[in-house]
C-alpha positions, -999 to +999 in steps of 0.1 A: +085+134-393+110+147-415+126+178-406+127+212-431+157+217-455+171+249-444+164+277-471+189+296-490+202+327-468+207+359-489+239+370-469+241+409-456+269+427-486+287+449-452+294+415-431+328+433-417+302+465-403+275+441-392+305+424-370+312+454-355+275+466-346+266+433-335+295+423-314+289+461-300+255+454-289+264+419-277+294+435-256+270+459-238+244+435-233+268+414-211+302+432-198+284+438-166+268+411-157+288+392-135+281+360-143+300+360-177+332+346-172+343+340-209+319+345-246+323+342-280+304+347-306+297+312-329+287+297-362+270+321-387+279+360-378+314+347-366+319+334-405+304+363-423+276+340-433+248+363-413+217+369-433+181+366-440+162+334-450+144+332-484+115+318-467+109+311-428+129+289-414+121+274-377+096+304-371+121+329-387+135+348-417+167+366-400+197+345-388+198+340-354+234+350-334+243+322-317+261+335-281+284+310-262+290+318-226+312+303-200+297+307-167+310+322-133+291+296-115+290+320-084+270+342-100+233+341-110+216+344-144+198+376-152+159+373-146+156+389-183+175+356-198+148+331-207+155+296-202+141+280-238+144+241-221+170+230-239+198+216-228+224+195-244+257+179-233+276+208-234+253+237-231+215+251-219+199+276-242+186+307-234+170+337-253+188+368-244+172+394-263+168+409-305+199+426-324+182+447-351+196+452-379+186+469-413+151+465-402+152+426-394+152+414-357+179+390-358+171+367-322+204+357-299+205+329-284+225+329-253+243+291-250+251+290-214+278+268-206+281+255-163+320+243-164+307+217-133+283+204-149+288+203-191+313+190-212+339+219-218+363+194-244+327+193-264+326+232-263+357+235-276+354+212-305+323+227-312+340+262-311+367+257-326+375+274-360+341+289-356+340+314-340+352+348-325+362+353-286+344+382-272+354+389-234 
């Protein structure tokens, strides 16, 4: 089956206010919850490249905030995170709520990160030069 060529995004014009809004929200959504150890913010809103699809794209028209978090393995998860039943080698997904912005509902995805059991180096690389530490 071949897979769906991403559409063109039409990028937001006030990327430097939607960076503070967002990372805001984000902020308030997880100081408190002990189980955040470190977070950073990756890939699109961390570039300035945070928008709205042409056309849908994987079920969607706004970009989605992608939400790396380094867990205090003591801790639990919030019951409000949903587990989406991914995992990969260096992370499991998780849907942690909806940023709104300008009228669009722009999903974050929280990438939850268990030191003991995925690979950090892989984080890192992954990370690095893309994206914007948090807490």
């Amino acid at each position: 089956m071949k897979e769906k060529v991403k559409p063109t995004k039409i990028l937001y014009e006030d990327q430097k206010e939607l960076w503070e809004k967002a990372s805001s929200y984000i902020l308030k959504l997880i100081k408190n919850q002990p189980c955040v150890k470190e977070a950073y913010i990756w890939a699109s809103l961390a570039e300035g490249q945070f928008g709205i699809y042409e056309e849908e794209y994987q079920g969607r028209l706004a970009s989605d905030i992608d939400l790396v978090i380094v867990l205090n393995e003591n801790e639990s998860i919030p019951k409000s995170w949903k587990y989406l039943h991914v995992e990969k080698s260096w992370f499991k997904l998780y849907k942690l709520g909806i940023f709104e912005y300008k009228g669009n509902a722009h999903p974050i995805d929280g990438l939850l990160v268990s030191p003991s059991i995925h690979d950090i180096r892989r984080m890192k690389e992954m990370l690095d030069r893309r994206s914007k530490r948090l807490m």
